[in-house]
mmCIF file of the N, C-alpha and C atoms, coordinates in Angstrom:
data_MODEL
# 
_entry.id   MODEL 
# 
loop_
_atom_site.group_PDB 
_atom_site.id 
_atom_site.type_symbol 
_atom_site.label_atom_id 
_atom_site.label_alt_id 
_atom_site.label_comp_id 
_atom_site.label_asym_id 
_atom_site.label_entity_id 
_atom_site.label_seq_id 
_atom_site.pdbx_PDB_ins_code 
_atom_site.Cartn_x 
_atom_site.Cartn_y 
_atom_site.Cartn_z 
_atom_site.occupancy 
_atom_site.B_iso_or_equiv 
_atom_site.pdbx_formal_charge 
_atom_site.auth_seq_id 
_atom_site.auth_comp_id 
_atom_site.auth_asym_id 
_atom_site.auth_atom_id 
_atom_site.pdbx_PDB_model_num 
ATOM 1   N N  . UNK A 1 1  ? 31.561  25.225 44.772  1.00 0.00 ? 1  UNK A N  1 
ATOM 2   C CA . UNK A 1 1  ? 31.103  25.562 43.456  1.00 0.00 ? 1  UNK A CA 1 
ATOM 3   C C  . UNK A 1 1  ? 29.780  26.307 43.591  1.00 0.00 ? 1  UNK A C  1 
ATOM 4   N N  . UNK A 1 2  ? 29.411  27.539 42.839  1.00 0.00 ? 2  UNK A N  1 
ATOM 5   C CA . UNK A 1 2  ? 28.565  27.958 43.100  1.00 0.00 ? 2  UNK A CA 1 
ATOM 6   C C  . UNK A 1 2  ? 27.263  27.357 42.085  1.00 0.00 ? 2  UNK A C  1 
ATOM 7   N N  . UNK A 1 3  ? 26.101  27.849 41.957  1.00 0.00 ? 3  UNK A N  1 
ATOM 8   C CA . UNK A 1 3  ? 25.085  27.658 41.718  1.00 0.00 ? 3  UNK A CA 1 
ATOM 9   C C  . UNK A 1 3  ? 25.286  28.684 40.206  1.00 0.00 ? 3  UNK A C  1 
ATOM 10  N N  . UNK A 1 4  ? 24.241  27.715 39.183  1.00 0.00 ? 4  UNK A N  1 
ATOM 11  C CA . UNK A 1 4  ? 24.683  27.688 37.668  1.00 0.00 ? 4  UNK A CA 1 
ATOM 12  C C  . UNK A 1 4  ? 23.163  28.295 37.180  1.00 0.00 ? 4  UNK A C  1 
ATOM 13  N N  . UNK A 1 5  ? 22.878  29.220 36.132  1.00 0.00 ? 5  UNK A N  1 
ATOM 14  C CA . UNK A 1 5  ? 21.493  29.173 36.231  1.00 0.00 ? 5  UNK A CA 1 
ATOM 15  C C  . UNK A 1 5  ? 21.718  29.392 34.462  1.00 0.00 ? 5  UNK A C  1 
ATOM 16  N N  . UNK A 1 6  ? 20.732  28.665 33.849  1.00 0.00 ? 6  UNK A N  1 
ATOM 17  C CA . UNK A 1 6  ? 20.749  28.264 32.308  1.00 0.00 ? 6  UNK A CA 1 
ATOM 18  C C  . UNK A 1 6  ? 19.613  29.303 32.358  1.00 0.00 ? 6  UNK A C  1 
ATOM 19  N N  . UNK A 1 7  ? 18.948  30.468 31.593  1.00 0.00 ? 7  UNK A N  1 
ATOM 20  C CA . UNK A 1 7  ? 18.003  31.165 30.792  1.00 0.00 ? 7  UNK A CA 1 
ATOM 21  C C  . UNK A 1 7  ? 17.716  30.710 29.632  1.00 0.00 ? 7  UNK A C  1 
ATOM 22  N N  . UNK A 1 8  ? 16.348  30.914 29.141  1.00 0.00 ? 8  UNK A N  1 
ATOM 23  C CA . UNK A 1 8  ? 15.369  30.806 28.035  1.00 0.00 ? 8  UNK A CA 1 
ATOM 24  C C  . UNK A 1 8  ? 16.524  31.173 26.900  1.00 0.00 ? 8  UNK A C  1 
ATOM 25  N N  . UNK A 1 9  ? 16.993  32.502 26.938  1.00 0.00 ? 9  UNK A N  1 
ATOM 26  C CA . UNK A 1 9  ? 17.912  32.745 25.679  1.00 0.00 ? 9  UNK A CA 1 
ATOM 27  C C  . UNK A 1 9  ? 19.315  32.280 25.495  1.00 0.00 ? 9  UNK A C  1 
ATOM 28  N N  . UNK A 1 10 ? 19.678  31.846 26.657  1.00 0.00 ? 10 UNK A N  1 
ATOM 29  C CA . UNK A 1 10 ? 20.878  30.233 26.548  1.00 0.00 ? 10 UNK A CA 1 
ATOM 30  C C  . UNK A 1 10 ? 20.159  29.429 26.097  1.00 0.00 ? 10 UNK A C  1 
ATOM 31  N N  . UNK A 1 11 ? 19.186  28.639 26.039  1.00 0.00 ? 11 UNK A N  1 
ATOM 32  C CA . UNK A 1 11 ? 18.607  27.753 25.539  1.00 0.00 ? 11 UNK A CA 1 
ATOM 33  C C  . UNK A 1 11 ? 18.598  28.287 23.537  1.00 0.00 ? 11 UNK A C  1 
ATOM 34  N N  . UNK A 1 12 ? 17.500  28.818 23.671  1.00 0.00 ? 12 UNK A N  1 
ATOM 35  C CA . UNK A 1 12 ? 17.683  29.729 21.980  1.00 0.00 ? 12 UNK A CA 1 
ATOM 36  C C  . UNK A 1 12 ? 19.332  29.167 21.302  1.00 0.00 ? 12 UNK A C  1 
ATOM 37  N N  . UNK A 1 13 ? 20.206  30.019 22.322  1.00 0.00 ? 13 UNK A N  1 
ATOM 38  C CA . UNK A 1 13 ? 21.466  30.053 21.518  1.00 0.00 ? 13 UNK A CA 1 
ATOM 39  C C  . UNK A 1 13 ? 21.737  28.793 21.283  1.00 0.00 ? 13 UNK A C  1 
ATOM 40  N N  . UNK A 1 14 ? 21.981  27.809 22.354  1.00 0.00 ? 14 UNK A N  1 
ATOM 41  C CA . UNK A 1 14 ? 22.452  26.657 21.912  1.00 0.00 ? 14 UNK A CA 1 
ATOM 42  C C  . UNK A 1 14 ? 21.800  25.902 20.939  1.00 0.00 ? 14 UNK A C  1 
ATOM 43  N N  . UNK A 1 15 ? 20.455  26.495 20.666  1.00 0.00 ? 15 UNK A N  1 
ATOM 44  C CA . UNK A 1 15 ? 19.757  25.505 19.940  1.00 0.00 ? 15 UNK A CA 1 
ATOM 45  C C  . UNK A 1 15 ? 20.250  25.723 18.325  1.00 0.00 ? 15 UNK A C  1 
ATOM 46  N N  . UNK A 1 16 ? 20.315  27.522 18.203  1.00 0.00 ? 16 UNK A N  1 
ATOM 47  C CA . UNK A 1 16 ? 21.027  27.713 17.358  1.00 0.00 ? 16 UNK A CA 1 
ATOM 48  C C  . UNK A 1 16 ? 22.170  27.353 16.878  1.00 0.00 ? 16 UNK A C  1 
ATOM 49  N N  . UNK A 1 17 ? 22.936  26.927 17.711  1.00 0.00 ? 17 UNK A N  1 
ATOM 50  C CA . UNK A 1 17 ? 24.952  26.962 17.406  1.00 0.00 ? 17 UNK A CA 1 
ATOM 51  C C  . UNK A 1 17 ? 25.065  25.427 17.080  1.00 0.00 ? 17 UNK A C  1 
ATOM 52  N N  . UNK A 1 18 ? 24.175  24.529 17.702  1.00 0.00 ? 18 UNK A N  1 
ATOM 53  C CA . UNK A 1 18 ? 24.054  22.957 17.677  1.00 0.00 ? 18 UNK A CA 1 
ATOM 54  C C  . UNK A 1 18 ? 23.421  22.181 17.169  1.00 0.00 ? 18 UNK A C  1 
ATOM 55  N N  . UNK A 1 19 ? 23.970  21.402 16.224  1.00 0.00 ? 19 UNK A N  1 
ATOM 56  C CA . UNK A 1 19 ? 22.825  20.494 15.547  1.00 0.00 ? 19 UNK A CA 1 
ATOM 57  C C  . UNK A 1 19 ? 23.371  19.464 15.614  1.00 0.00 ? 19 UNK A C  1 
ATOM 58  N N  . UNK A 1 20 ? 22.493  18.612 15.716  1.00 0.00 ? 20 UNK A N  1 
ATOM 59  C CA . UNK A 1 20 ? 21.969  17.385 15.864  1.00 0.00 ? 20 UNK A CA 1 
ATOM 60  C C  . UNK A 1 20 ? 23.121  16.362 15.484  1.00 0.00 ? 20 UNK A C  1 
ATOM 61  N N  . UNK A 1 21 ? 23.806  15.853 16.176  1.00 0.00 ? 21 UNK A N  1 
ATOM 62  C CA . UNK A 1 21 ? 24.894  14.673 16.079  1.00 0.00 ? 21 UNK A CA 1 
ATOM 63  C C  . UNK A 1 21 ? 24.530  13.164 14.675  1.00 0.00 ? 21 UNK A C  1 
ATOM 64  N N  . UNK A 1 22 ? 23.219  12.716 14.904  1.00 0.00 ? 22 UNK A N  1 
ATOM 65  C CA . UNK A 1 22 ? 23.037  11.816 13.860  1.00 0.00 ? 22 UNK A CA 1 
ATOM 66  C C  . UNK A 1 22 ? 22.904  12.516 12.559  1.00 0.00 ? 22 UNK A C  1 
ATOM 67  N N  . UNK A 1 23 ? 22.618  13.512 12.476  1.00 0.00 ? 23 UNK A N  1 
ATOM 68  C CA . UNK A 1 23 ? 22.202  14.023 10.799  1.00 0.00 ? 23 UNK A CA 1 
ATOM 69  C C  . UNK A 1 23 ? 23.678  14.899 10.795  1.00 0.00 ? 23 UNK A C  1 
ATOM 70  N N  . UNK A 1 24 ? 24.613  14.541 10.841  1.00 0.00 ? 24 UNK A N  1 
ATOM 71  C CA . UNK A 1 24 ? 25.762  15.363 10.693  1.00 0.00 ? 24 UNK A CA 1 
ATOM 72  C C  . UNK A 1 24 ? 26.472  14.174 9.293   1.00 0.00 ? 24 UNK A C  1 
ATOM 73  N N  . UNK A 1 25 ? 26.357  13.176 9.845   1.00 0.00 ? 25 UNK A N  1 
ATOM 74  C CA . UNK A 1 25 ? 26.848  12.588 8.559   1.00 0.00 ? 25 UNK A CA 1 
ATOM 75  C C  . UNK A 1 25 ? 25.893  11.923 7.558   1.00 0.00 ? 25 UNK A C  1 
ATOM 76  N N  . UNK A 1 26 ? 24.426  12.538 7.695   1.00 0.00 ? 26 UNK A N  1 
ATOM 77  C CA . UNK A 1 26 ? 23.900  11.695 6.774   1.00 0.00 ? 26 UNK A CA 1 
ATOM 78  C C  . UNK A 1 26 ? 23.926  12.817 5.369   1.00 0.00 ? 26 UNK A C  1 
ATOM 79  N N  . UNK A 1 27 ? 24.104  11.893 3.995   1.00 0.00 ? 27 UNK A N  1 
ATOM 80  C CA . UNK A 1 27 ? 23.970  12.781 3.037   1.00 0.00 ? 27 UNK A CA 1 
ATOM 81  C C  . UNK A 1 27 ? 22.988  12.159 2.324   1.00 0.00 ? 27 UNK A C  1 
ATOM 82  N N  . UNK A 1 28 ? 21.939  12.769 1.382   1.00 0.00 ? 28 UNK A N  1 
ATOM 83  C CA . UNK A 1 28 ? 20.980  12.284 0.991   1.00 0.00 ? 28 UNK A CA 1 
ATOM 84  C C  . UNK A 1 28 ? 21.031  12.295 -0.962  1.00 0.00 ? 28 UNK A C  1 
ATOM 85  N N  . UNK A 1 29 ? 20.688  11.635 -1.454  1.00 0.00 ? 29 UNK A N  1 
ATOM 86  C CA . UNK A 1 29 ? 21.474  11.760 -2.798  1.00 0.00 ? 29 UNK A CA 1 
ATOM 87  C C  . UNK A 1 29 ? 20.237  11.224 -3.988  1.00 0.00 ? 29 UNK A C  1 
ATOM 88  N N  . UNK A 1 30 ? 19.828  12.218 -3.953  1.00 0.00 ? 30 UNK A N  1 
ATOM 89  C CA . UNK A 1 30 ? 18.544  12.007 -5.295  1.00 0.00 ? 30 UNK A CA 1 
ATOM 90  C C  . UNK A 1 30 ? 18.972  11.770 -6.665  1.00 0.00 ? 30 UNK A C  1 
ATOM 91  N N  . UNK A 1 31 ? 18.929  10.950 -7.397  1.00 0.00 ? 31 UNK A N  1 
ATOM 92  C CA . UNK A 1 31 ? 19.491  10.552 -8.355  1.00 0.00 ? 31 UNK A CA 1 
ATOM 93  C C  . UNK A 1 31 ? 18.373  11.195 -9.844  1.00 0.00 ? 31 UNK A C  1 
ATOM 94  N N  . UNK A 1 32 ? 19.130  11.827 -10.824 1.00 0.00 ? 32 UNK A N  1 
ATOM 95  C CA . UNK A 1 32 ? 18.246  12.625 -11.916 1.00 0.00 ? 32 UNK A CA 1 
ATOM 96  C C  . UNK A 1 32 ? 17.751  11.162 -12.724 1.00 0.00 ? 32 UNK A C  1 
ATOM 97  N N  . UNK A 1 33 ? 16.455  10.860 -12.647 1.00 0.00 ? 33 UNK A N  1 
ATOM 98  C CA . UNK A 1 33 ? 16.092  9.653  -13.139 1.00 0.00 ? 33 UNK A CA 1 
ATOM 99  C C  . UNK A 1 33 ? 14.940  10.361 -14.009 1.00 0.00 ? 33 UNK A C  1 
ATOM 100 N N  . UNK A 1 34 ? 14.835  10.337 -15.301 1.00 0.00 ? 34 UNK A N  1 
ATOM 101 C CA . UNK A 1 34 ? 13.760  10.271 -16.032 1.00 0.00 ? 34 UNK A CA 1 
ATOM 102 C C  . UNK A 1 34 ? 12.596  9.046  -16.703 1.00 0.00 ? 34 UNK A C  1 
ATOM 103 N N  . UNK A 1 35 ? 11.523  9.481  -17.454 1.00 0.00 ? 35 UNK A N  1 
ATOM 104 C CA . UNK A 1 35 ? 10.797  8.534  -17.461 1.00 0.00 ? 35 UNK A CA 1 
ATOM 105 C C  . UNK A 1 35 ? 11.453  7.697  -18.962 1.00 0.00 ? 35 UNK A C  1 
ATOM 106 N N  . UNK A 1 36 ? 12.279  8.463  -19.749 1.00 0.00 ? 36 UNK A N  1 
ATOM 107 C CA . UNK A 1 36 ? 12.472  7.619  -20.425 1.00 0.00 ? 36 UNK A CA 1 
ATOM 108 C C  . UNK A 1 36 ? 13.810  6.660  -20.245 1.00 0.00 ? 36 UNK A C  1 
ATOM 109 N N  . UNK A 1 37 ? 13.996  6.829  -18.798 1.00 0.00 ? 37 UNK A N  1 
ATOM 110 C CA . UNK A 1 37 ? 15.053  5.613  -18.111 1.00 0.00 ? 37 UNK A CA 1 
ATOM 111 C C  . UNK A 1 37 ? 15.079  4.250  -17.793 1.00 0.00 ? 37 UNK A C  1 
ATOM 112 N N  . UNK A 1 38 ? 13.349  4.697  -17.626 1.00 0.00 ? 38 UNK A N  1 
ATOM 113 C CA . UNK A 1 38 ? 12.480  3.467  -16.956 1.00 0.00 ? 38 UNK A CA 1 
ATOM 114 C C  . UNK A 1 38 ? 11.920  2.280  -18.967 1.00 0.00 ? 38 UNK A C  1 
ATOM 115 N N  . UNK A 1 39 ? 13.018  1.341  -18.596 1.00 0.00 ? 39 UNK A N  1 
ATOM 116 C CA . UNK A 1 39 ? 12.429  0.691  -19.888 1.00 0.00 ? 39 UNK A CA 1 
ATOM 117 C C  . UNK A 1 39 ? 11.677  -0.690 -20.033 1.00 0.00 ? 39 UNK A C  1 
ATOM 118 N N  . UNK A 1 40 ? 11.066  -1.070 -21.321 1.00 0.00 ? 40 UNK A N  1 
ATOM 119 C CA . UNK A 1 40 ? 10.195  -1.967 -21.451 1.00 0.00 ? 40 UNK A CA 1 
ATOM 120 C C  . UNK A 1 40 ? 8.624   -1.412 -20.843 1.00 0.00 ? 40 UNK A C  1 
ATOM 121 N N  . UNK A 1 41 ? 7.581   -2.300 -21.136 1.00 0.00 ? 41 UNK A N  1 
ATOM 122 C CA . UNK A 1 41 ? 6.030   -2.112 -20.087 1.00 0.00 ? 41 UNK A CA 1 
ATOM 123 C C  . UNK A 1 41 ? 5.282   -0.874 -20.971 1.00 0.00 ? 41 UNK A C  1 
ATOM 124 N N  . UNK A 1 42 ? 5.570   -0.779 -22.324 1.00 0.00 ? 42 UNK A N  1 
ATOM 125 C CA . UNK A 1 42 ? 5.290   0.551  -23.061 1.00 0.00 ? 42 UNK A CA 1 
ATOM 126 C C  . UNK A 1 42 ? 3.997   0.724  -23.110 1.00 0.00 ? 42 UNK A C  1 
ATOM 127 N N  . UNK A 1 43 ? 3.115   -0.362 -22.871 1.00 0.00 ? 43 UNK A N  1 
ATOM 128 C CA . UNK A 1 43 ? 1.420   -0.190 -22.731 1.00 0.00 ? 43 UNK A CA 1 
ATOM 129 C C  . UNK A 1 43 ? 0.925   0.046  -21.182 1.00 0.00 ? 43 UNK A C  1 
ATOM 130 N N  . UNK A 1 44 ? 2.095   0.067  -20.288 1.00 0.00 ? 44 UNK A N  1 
ATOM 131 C CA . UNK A 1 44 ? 1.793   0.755  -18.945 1.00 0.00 ? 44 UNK A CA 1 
ATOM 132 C C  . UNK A 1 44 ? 2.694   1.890  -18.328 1.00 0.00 ? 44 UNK A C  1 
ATOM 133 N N  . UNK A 1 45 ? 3.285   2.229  -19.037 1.00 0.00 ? 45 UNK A N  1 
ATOM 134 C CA . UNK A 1 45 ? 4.207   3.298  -18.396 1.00 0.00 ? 45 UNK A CA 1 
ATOM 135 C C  . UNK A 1 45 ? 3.219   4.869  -18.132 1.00 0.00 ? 45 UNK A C  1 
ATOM 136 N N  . UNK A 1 46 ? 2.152   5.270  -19.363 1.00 0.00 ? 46 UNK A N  1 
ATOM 137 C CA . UNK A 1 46 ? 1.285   6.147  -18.874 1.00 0.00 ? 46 UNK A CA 1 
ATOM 138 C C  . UNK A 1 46 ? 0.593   5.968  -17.530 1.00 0.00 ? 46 UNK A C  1 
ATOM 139 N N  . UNK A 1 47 ? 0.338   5.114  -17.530 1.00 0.00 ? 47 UNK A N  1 
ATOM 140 C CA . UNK A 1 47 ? -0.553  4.613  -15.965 1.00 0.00 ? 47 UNK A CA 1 
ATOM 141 C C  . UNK A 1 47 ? 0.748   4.612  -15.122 1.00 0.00 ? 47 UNK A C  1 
ATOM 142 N N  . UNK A 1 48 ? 1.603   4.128  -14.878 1.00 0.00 ? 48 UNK A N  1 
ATOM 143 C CA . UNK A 1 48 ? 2.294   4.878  -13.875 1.00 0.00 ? 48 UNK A CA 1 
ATOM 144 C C  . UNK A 1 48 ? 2.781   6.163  -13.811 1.00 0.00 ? 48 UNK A C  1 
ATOM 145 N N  . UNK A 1 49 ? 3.201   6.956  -14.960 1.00 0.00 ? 49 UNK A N  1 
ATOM 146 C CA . UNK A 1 49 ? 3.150   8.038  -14.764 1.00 0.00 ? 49 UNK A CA 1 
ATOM 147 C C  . UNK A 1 49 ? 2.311   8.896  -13.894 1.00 0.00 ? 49 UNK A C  1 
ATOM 148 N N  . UNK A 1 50 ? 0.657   8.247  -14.237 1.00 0.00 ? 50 UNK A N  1 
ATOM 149 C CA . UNK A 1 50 ? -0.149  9.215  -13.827 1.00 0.00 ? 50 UNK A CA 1 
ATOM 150 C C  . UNK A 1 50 ? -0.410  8.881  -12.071 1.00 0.00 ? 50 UNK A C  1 
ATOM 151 N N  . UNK A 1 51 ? 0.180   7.515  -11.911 1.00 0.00 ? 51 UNK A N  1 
ATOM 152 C CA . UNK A 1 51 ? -0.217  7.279  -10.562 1.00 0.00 ? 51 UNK A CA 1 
ATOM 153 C C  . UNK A 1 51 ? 0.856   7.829  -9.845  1.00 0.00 ? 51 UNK A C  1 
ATOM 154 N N  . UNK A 1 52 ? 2.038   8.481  -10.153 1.00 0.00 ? 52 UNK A N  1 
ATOM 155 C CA . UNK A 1 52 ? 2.982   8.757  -9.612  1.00 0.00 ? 52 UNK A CA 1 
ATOM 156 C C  . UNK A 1 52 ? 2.968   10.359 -9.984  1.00 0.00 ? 52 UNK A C  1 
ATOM 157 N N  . UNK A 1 53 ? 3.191   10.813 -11.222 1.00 0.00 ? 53 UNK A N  1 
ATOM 158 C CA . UNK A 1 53 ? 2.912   12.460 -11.427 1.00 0.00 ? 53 UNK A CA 1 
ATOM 159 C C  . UNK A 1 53 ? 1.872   13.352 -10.884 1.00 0.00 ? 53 UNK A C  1 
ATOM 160 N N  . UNK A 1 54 ? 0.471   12.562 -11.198 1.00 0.00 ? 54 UNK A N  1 
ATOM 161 C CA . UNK A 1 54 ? -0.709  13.524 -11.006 1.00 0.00 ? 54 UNK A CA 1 
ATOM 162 C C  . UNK A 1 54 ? -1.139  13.707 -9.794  1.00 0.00 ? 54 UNK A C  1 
ATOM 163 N N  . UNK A 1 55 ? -0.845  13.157 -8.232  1.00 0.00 ? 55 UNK A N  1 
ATOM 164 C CA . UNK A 1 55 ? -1.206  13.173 -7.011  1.00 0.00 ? 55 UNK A CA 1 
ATOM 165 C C  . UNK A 1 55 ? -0.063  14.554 -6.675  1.00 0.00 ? 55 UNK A C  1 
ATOM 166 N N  . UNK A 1 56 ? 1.433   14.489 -7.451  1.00 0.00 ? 56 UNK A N  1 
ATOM 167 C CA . UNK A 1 56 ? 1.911   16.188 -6.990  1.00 0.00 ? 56 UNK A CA 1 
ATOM 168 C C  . UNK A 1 56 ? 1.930   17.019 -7.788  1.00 0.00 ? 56 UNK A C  1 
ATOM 169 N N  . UNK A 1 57 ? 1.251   16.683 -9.168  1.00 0.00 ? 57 UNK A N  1 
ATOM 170 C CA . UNK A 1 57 ? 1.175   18.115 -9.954  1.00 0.00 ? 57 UNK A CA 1 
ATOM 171 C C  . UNK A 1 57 ? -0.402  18.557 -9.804  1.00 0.00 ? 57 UNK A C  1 
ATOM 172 N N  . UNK A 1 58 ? -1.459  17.713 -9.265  1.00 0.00 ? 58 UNK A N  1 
ATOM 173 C CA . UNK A 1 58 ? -2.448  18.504 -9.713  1.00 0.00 ? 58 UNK A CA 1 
ATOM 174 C C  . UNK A 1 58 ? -3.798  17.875 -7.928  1.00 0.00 ? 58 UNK A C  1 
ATOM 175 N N  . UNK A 1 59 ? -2.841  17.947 -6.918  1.00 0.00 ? 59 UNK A N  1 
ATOM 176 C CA . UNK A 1 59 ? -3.525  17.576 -5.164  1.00 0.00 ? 59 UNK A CA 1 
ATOM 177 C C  . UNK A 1 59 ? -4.712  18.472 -5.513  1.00 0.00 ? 59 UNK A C  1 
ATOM 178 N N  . UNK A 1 60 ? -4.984  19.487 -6.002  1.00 0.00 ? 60 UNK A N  1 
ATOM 179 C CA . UNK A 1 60 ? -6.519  20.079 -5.746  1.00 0.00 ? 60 UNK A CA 1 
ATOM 180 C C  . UNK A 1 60 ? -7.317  19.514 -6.461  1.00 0.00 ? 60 UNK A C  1 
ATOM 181 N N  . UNK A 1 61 ? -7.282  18.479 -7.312  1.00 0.00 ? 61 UNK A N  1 
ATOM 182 C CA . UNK A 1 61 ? -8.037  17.999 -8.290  1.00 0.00 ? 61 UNK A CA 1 
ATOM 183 C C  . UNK A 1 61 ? -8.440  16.342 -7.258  1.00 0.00 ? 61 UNK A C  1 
ATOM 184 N N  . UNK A 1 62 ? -7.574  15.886 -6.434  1.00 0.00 ? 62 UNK A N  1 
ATOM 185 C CA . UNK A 1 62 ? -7.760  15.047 -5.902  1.00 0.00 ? 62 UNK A CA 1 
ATOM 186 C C  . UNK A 1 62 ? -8.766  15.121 -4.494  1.00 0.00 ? 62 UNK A C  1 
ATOM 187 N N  . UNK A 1 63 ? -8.241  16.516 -4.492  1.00 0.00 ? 63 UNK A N  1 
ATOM 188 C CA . UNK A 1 63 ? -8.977  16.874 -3.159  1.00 0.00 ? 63 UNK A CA 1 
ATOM 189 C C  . UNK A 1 63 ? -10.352 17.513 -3.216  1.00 0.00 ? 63 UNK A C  1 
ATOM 190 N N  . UNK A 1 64 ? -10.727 17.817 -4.110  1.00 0.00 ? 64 UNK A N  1 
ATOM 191 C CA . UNK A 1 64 ? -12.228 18.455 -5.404  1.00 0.00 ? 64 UNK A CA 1 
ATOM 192 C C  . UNK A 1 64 ? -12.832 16.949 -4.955  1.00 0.00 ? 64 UNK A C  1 
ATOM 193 N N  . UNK A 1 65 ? -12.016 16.295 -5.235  1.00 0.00 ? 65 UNK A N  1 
ATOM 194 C CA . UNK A 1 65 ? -13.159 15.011 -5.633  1.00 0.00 ? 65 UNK A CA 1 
ATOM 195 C C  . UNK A 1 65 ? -13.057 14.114 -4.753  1.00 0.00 ? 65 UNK A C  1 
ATOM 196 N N  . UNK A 1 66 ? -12.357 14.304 -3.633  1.00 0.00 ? 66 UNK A N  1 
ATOM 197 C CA . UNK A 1 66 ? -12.620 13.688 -2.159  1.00 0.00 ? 66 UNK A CA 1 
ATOM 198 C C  . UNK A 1 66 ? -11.884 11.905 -2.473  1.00 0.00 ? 66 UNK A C  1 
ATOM 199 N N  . UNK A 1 67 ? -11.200 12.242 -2.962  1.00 0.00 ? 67 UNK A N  1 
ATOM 200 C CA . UNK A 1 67 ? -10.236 10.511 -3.046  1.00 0.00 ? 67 UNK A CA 1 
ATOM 201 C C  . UNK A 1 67 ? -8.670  10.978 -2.503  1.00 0.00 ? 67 UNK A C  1 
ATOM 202 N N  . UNK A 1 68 ? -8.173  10.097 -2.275  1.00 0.00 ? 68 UNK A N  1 
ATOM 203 C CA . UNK A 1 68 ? -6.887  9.663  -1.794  1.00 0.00 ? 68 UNK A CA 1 
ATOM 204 C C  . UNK A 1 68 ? -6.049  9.485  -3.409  1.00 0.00 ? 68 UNK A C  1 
ATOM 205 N N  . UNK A 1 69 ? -4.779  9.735  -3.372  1.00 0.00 ? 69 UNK A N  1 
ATOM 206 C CA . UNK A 1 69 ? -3.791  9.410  -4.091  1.00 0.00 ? 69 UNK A CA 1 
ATOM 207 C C  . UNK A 1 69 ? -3.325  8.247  -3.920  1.00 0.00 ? 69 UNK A C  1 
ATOM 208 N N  . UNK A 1 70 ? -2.914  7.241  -4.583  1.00 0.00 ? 70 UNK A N  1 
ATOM 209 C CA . UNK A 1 70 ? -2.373  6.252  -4.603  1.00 0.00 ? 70 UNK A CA 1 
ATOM 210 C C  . UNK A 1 70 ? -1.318  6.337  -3.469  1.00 0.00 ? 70 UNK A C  1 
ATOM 211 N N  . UNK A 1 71 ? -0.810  5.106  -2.413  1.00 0.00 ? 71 UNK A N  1 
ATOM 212 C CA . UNK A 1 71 ? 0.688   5.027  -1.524  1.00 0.00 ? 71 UNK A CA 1 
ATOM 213 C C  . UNK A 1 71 ? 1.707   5.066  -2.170  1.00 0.00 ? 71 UNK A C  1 
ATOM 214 N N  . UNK A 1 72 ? 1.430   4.390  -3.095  1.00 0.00 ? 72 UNK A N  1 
ATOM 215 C CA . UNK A 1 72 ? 2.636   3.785  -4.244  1.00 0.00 ? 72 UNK A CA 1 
ATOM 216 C C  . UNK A 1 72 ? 2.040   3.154  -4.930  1.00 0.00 ? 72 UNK A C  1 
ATOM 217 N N  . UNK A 1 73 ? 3.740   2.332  -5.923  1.00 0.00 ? 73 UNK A N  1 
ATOM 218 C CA . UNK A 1 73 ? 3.668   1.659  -7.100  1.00 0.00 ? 73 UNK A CA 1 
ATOM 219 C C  . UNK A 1 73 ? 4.341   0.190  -6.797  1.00 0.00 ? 73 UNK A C  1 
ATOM 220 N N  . UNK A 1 74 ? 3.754   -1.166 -7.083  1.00 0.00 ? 74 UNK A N  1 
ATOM 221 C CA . UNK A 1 74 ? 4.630   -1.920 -7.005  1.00 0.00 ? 74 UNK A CA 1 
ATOM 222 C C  . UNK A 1 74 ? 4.489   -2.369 -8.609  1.00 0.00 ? 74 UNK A C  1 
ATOM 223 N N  . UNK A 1 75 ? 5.814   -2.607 -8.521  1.00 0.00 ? 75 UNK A N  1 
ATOM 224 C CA . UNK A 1 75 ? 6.628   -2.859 -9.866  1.00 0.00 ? 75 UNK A CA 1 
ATOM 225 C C  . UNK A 1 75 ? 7.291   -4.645 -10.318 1.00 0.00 ? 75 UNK A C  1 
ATOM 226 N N  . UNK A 1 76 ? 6.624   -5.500 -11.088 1.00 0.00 ? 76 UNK A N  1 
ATOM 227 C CA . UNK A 1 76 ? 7.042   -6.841 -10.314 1.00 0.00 ? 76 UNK A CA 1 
ATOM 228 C C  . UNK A 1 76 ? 7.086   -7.265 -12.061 1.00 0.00 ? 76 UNK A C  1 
ATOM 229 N N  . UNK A 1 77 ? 7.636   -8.181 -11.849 1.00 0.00 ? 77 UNK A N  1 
ATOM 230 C CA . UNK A 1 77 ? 7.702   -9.019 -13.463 1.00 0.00 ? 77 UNK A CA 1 
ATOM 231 C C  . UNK A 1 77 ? 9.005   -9.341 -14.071 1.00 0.00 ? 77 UNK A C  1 
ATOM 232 N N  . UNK A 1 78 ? 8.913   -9.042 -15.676 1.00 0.00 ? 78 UNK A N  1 
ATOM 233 C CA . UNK A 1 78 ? 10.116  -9.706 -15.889 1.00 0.00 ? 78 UNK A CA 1 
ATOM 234 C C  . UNK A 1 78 ? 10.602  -9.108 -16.749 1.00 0.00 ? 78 UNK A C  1 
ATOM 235 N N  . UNK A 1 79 ? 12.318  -8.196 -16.577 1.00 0.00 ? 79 UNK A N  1 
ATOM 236 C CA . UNK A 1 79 ? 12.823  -7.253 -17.139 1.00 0.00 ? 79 UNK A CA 1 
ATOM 237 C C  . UNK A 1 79 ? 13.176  -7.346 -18.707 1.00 0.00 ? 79 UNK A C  1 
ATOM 238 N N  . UNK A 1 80 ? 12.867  -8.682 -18.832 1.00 0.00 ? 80 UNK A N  1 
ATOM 239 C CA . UNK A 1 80 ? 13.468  -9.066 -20.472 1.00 0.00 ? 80 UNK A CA 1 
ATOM 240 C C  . UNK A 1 80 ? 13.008  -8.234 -21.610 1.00 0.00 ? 80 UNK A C  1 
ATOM 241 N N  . UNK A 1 81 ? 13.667  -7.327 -22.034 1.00 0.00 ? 81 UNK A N  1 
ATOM 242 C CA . UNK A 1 81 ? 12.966  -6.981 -23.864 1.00 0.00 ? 81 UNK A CA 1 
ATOM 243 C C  . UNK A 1 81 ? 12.751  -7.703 -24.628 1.00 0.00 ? 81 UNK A C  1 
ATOM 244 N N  . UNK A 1 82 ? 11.291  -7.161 -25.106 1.00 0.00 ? 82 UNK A N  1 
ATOM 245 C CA . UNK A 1 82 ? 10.927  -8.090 -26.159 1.00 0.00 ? 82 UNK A CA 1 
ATOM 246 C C  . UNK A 1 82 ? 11.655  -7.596 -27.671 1.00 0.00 ? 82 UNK A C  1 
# 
């Protein structure tokens, strides 16, 4: 058997023609959720809005003023309508 020699632009190609075996079956599925989905908590739903809206509609305003955006939201209590 002779001697095999792989090049830089074999590499390229395959990288092109081949993807990635685990992300072949993953599908990712964002669900259209609005805010008026989210019910009950009507004297806090602005405050989460804003802790959740205003860090991606308005990052230069966060970054002006040298603070961090919130990680998240935890959400805890008790779903009952009043």
């Amino acid at each position: 058997m002779g001697t095999v020699t792989v090049t830089f632009q074999d590499l390229q190609w395959a990288m092109s023609e081949v993807k990635p075996g685990a992300m072949r079956q993953v599908a990712i599925d964002v669900p259209k959720v609005r805010w008026s989905d989210v019910g009950g908590m009507e004297q806090v739903k602005p405050k989460r809005k804003q802790a959740v809206e205003w860090p991606l509609r308005h990052p230069e305003a966060f970054t002006c003023m040298g603070i961090q955006p919130r990680k998240g939201v935890l959400l805890y209590g008790s779903q009952a309508a009043s």
